[in-house]
C-alpha positions as CSV (number, residue, x, y, z in Angstrom):
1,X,0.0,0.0,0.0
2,X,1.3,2.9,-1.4
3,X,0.4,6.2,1.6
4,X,0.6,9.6,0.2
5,X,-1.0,12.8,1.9
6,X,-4.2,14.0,2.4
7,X,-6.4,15.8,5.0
8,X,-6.3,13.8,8.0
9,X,-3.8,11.0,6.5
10,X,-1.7,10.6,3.8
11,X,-4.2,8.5,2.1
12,X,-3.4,5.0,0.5
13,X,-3.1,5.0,-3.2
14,X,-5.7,2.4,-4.5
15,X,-5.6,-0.4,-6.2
16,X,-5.5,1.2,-10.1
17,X,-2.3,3.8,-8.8
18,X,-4.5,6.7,-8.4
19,X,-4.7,8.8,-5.0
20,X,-7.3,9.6,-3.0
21,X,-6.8,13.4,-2.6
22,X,-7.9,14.3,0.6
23,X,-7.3,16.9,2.2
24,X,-5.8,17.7,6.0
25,X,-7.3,20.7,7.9
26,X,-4.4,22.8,9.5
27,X,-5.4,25.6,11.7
28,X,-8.5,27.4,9.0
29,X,-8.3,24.7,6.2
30,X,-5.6,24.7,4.1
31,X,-3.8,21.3,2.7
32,X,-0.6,21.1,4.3
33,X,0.7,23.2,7.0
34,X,4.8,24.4,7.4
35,X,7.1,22.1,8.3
36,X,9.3,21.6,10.4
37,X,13.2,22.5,10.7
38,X,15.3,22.9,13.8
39,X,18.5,22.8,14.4
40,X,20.4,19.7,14.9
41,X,24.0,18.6,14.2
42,X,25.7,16.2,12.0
43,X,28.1,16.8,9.0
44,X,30.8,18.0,11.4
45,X,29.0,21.5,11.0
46,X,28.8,21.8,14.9
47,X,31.4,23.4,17.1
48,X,32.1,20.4,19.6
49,X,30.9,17.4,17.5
50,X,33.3,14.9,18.2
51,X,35.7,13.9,15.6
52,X,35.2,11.4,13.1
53,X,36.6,11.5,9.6
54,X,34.2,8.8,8.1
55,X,30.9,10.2,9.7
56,X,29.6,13.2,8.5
57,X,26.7,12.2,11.2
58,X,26.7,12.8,14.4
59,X,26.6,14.6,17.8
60,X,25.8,18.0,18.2
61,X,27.0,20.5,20.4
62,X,25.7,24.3,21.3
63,X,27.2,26.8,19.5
64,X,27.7,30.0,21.5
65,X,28.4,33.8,20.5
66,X,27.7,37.2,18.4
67,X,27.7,37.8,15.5
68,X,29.6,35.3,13.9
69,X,30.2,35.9,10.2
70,X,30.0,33.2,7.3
71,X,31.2,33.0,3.8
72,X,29.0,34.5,1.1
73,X,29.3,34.8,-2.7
74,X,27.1,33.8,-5.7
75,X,26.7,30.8,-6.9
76,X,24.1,30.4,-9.9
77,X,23.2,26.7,-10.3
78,X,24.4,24.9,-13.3
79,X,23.5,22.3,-15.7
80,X,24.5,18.6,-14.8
81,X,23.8,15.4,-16.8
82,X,21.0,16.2,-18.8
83,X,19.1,18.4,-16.8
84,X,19.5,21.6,-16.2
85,X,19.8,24.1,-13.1
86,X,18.7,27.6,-12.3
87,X,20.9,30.5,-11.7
88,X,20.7,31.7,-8.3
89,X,22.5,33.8,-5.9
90,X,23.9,31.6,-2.7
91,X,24.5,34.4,0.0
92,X,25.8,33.2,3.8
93,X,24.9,35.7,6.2
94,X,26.6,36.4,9.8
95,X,25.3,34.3,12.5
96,X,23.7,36.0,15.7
97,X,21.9,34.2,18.3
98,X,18.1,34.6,18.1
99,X,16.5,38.1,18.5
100,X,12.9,39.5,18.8
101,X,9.7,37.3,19.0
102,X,7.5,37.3,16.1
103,X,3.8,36.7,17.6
104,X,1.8,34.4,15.9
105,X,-0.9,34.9,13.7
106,X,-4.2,33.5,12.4
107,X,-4.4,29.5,12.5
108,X,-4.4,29.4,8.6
109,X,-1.7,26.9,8.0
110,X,-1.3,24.3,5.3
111,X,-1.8,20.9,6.3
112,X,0.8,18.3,5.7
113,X,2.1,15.8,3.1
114,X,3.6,12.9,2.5
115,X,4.5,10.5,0.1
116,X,4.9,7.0,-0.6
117,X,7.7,4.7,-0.2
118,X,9.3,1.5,0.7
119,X,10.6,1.0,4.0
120,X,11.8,-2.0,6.2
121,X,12.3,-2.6,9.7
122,X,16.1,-2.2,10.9
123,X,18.0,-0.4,13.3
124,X,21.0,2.2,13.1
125,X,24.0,2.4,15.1
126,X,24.3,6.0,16.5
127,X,27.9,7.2,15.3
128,X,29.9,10.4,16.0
129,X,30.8,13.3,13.6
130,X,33.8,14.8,12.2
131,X,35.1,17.7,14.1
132,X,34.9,21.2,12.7
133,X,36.4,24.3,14.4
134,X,34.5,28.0,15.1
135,X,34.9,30.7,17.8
136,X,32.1,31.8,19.2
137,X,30.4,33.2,17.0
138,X,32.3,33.7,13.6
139,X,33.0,30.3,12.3
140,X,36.4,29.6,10.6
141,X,36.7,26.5,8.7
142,X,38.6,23.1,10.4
143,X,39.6,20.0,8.6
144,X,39.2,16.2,9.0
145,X,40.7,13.2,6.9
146,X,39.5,10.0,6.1
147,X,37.2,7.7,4.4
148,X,34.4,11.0,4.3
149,X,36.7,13.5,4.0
150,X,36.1,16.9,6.4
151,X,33.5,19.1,7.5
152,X,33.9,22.4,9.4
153,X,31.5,25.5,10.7
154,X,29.6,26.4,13.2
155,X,25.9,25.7,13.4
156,X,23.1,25.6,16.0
157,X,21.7,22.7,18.2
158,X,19.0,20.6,17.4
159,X,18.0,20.7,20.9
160,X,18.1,24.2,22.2
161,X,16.3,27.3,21.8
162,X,18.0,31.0,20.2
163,X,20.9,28.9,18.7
164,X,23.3,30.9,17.2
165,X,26.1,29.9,14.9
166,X,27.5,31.2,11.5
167,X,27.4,29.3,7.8
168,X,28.7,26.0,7.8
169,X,31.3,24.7,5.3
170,X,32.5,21.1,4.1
171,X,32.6,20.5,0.2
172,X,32.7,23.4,-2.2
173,X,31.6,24.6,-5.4
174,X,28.3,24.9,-7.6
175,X,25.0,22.9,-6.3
176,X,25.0,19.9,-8.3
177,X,27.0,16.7,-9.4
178,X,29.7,18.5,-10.1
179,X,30.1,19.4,-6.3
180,X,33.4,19.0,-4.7
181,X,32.7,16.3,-2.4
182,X,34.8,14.5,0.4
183,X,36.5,11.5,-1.7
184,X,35.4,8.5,-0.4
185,X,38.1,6.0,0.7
186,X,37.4,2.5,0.8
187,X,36.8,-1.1,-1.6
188,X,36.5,0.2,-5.0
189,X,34.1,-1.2,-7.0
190,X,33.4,-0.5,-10.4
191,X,29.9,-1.0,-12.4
192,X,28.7,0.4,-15.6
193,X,25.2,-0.8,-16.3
194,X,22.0,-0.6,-14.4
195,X,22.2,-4.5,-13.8
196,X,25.3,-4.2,-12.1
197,X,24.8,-1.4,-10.1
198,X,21.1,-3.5,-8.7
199,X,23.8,-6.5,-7.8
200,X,26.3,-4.1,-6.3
201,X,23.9,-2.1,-4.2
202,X,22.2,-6.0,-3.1
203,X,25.3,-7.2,-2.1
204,X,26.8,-4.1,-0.6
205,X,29.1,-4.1,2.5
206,X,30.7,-1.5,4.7
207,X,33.7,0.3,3.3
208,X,32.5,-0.7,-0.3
209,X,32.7,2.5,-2.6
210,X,30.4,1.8,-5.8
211,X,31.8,3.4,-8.2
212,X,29.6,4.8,-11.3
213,X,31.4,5.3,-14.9
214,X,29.6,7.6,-17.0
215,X,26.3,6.8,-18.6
216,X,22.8,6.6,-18.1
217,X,21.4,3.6,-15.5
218,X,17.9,2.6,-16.3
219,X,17.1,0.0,-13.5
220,X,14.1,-2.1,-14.2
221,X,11.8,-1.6,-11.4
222,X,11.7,-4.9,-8.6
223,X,9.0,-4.3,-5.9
224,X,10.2,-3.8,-2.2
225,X,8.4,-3.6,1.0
226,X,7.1,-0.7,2.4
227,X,5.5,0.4,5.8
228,X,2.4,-0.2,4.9
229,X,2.9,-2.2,1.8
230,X,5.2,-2.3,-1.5
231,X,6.4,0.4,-3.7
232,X,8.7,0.0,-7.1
233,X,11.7,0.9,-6.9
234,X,14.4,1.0,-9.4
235,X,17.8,0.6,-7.2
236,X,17.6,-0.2,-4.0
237,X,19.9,-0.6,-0.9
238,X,19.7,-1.9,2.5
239,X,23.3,-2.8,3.5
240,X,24.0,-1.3,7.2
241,X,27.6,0.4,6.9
242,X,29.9,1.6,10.0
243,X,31.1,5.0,10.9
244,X,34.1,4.3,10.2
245,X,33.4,2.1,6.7
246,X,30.7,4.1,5.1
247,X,28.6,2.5,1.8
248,X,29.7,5.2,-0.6
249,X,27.9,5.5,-3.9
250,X,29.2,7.9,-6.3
251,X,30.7,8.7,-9.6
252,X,33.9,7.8,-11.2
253,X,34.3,11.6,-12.8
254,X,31.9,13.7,-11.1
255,X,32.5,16.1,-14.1
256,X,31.0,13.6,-16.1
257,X,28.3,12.4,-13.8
258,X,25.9,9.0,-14.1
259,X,22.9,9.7,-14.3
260,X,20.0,7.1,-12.5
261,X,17.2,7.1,-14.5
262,X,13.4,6.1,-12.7
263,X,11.3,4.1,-15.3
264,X,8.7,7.2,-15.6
265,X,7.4,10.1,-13.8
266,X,3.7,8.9,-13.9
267,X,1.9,8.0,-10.5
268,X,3.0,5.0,-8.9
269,X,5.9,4.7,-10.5
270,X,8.0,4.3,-7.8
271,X,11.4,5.6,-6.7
272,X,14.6,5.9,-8.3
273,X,17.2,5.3,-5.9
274,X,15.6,4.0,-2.0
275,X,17.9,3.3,1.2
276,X,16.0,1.7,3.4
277,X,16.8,0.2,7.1
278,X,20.4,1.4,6.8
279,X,22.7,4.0,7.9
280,X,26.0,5.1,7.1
281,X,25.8,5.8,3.5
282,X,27.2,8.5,1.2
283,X,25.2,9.3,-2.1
284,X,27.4,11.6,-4.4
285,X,27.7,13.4,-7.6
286,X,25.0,11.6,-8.7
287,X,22.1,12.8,-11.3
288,X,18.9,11.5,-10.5
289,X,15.9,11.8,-12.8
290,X,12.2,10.6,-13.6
291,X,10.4,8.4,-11.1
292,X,7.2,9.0,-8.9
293,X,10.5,10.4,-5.7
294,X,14.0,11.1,-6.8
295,X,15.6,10.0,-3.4
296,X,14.0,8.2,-1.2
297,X,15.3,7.4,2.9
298,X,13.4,4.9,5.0
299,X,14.8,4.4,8.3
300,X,18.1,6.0,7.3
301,X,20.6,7.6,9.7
302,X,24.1,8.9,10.0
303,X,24.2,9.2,6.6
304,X,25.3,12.0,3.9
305,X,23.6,12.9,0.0
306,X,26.2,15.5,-1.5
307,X,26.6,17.1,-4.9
308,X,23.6,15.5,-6.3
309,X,20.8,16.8,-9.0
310,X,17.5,15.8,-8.9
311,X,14.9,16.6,-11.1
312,X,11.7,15.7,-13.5
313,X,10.6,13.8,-10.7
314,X,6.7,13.3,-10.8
315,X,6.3,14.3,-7.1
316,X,9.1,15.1,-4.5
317,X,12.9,15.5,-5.0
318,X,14.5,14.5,-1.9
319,X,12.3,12.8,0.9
320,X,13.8,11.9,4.4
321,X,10.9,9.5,6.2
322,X,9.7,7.1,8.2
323,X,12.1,8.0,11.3
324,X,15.0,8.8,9.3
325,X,17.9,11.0,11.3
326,X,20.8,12.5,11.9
327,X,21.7,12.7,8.3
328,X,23.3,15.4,6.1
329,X,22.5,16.7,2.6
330,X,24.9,19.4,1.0
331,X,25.5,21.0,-1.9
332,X,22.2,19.6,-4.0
333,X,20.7,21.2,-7.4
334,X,16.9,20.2,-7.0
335,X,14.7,21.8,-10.1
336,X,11.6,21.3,-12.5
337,X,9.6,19.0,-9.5
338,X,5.9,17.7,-9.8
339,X,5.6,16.8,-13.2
340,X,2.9,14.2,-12.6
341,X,1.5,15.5,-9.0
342,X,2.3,19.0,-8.5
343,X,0.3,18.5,-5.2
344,X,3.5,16.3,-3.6
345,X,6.2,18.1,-5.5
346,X,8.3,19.2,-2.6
347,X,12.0,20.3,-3.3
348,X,13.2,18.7,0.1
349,X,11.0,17.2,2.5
350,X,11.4,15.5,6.1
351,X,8.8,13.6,8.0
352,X,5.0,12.4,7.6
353,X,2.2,14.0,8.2
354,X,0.2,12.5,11.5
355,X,-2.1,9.7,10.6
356,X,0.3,7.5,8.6
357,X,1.8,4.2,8.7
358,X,5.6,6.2,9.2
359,X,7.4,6.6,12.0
360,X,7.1,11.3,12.1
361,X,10.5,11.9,14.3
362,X,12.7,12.4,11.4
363,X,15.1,14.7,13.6
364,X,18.1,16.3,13.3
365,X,18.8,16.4,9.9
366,X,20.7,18.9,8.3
367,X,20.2,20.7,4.8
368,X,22.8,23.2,3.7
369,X,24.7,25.3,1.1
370,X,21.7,23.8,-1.9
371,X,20.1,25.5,-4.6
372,X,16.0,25.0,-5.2
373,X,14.3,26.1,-8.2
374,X,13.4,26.7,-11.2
375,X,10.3,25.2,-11.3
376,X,9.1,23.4,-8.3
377,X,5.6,23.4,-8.4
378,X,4.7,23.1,-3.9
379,X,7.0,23.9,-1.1
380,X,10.8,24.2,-1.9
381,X,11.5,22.8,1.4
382,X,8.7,20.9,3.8
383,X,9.3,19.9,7.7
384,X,6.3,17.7,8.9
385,X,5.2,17.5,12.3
386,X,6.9,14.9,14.5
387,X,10.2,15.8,13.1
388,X,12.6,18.4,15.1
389,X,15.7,19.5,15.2
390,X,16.5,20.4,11.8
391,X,18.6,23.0,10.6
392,X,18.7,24.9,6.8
393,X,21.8,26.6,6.4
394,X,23.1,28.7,3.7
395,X,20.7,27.6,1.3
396,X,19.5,30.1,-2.4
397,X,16.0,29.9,-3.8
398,X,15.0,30.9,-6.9
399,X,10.6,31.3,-7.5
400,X,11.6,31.3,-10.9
401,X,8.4,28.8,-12.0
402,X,7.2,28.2,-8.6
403,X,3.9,26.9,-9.1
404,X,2.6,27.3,-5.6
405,X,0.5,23.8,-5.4
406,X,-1.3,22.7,-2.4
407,X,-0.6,25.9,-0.2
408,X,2.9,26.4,-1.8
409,X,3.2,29.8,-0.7
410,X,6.5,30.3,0.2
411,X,10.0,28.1,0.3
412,X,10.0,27.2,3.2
413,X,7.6,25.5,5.4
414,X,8.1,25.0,9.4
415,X,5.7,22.2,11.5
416,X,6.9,20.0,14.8
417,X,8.0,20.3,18.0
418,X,8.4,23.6,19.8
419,X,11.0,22.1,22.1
420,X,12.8,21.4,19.3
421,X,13.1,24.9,17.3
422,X,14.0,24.8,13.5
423,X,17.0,26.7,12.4
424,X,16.9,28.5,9.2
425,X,19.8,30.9,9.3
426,X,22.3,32.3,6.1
427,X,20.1,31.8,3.2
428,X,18.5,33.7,0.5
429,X,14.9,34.0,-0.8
430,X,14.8,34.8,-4.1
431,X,11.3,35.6,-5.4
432,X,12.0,36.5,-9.0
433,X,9.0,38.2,-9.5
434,X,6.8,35.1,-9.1
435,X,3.1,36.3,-7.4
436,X,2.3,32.5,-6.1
437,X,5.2,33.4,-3.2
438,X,3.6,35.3,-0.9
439,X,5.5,34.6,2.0
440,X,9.5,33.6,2.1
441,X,8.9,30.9,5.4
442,X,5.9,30.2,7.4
443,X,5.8,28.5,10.4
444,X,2.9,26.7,12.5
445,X,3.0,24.1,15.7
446,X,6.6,24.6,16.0
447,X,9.2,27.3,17.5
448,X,11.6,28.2,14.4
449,X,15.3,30.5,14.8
450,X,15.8,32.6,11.7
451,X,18.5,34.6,11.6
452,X,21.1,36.0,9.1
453,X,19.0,35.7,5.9
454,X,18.1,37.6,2.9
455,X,15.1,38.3,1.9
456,X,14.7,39.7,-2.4
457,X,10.9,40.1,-2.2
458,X,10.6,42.3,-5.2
459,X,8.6,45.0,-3.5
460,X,7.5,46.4,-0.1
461,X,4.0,44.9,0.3
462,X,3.1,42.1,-1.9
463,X,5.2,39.3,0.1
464,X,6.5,38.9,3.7
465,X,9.6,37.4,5.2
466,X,7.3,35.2,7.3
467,X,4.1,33.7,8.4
468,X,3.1,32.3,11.7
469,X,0.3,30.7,12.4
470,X,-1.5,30.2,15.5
471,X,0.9,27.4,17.1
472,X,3.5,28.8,15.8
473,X,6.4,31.3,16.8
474,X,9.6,32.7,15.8
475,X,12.8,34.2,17.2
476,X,14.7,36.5,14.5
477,X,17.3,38.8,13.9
478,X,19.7,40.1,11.5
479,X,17.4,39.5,8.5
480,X,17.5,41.2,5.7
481,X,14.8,42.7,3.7
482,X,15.0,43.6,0.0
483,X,13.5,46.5,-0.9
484,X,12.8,47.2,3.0
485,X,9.3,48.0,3.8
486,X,7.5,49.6,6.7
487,X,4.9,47.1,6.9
488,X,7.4,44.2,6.6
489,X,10.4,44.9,8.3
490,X,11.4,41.3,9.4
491,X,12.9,42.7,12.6
């Protein structure tokens, strides 16, 4: 049974592949309401994780301090395999702890979604992250070595209120494949057709690095369980690596990137690449294309998705679910979403909606230094309820083609556990003249930090820097408004 979301639940698809389209009551009525993202650590981008070259998952420590500057500069997204990115300016703002209160507003928020997918039972071993270094405040970038490679920075934790912290660094470069990624260290292995890659991801063990030459990989769907069912999925993996011998999947020349190709974009069809029941793996400079979900995590922890592309999907790019934690994604292109169910089209999305068969608490995740857009048709990022702890850091969104399905509104949308704030600090909101954003973020049920980002909202009235709804709050300073406004000064 395939769940997707709806009103109260993210209703099973029936029999014939088509969904039932409830929809969920958030607050007034509205579809889905904002996620959730709070701050949470991983990737090494914590001052005080403890050091661990091969885990860019992890512990999390406080970060401390003023004002705390982080690396800006443009960064217009490019064109990868065969699909092509957006331009888009990637600004890091200076990190501050949290500021004035935002009240809340009316209870008018979305309601949530979710989408289908495959998961199995299994547990995760909790492992430790790679050490970065930061003052307080101003973060300066550290080093690590090893199978992953390093991460450094400061950013906020998951688990406290009015973190503070300044952008976070690991790889480098443009959003996309060609992303300079830690290079993996480990038992090369080499594939170069779909088939092969299917055997290599079956029979995957830790430390393996599978190792993609150039092409296109069209895997013919096999049917996996799901919670709640099955789902087709074209390559799978469920092979449990270590911290310190990560399952690495990546690209021989990341200049040249493979490309993973989903049988079709129509409903039901399924996900391209699914980990499920695992943790410890590293997806890289990889282009990802076509299926019902580009990227799919079930049950996934400590693990890392760098310099990847995803796009043409038919729904959702990237999807963390069904208790998936403690993971890292850096450095992603995501573009031209929703091509079958604009609905469910979500650039990046953590969580479940309440009501379905997956486990909500997917916590602590950390999205950072990506570009979203052109063209994704719902929320560029979504945070359900039940997950906490998430952080999005030093992100650029372009509402070039935003098509504002199922109350798509704004980038970024906040839902989950007030104890557990989101974090959205260093990133910029570009609106691009596109109407359908009215609001940058909007946050409901959940506490959110936003600090240190800009704001290019074309004009002084027709969109705001946030919404809250009843539920919901905010803590905020050192935004930036562009052109500033008297009625919207995002204090």
């Amino acid at each position: 049974m395939d769940y997707r979301r709806s009103r109260a639940t993210e209703a099973p698809m029936q029999s014939n592949g088509a969904l039932q389209k409830n929809e969920m009551k958030v607050g007034l009525r509205s579809r889905r309401g904002p996620p959730l993202l709070s701050a949470l650590g991983w990737l090494c981008v914590a001052v005080g994780c403890s050091a661990n070259p091969s885990d860019p998952a992890g512990s999390m420590a406080n970060v401390n301090g003023g004002s705390g500057n982080g690396a800006s500069g443009t960064k217009s997204s490019g064109t990868s395999g065969s699909g092509g990115g957006g331009a888009g300016n990637m600004a890091a703002g200076t990190g501050a702890s949290a500021g004035s209160s935002i009240a809340s507003g009316s209870s008018n928020g979305n309601s949530g979604s979710d989408s289908s997918g495959a998961s199995t039972s299994g547990s995760a071993t909790a492992g430790s992250s790679m050490t970065g270094s930061a003052t307080a405040g101003s973060s300066t970038a550290g080093s690590a070595t090893g199978s992953s490679g390093g991460d450094s920075g400061a950013t906020s934790s998951g688990a406290t209120t009015g973190a503070t912290s300044g952008s976070t660094s690991g790889g480098s470069g443009k959003p996309g494949a060609g992303y300079s990624c830690p290079a993996p260290a480990g038992t090369k292995k080499m594939v170069s057709t779909a088939t092969d890659l299917q055997i290599a991801l079956k029979g995957a063990q830790a430390g393996d690095v599978i190792t993609l030459a150039p092409g296109m990989y069209a895997g013919a769907a096999m049917t996996v369980p799901i919670t709640g069912g099955s789902s087709p999925v074209n390559f799978h993996g469920v092979a449990m690596g270590t911290a310190q011998a990560p399952i690495t999947l990546t690209s021989a020349d990341p200049s040249n990137p493979a490309v993973l190709v989903g049988t079709d974009t129509a409903v039901g069809s399924g996900y391209v690449l699914h980990i499920a029941a695992a943790s410890y793996w590293h997806i890289q400079n990889l282009v990802v294309t076509k299926g019902s979900k580009g990227i799919m995590f079930d049950q996934v922890n400590n693990s890392y998705i760098c310099g990847v592309e995803v796009y043409g999907t038919g729904d959702e790019a990237i999807h963390l679910r069904d208790g998936s934690s403690n993971n890292v994604v850096e450095g992603v292109n995501v573009h031209d979403t929703g091509k079958a169910q604009p609905d469910y089209s979500e650039g990046f999305y953590t969580g479940s909606f309440t009501g379905t068969p997956y486990n909500p608490a997917s916590n602590d995740n950390i999205l950072k230094k990506s570009h979203f857009g052109p063209n994704i048709q719902s929320k560029y990022v979504n945070l359900q309820p039940g997950s906490a702890g998430n952080v999005v850091d030093g992100c650029d969104f372009d509402g070039t083609g935003a098509g504002g399905a199922n109350s798509g509104y704004s980038f970024l949308s906040i839902k989950g556990d007030p104890s557990k704030p989101s974090v959205v600090m260093n990133n910029t909101f570009n609106r691009a003249g596109n109407a359908v954003i009215t609001s940058a973020v909007a946050v409901s049920y959940n506490a959110a930090d936003i600090h240190d980002n800009t704001f290019n909202l074309d004009d002084a009235s027709s969109a705001t820097c946030f919404k809250i709804f009843s539920g919901g709050s905010a803590s905020q300073k050192n935004d930036k408004r562009n052109p500033t406004s008297s009625s919207d000064k995002c204090p």
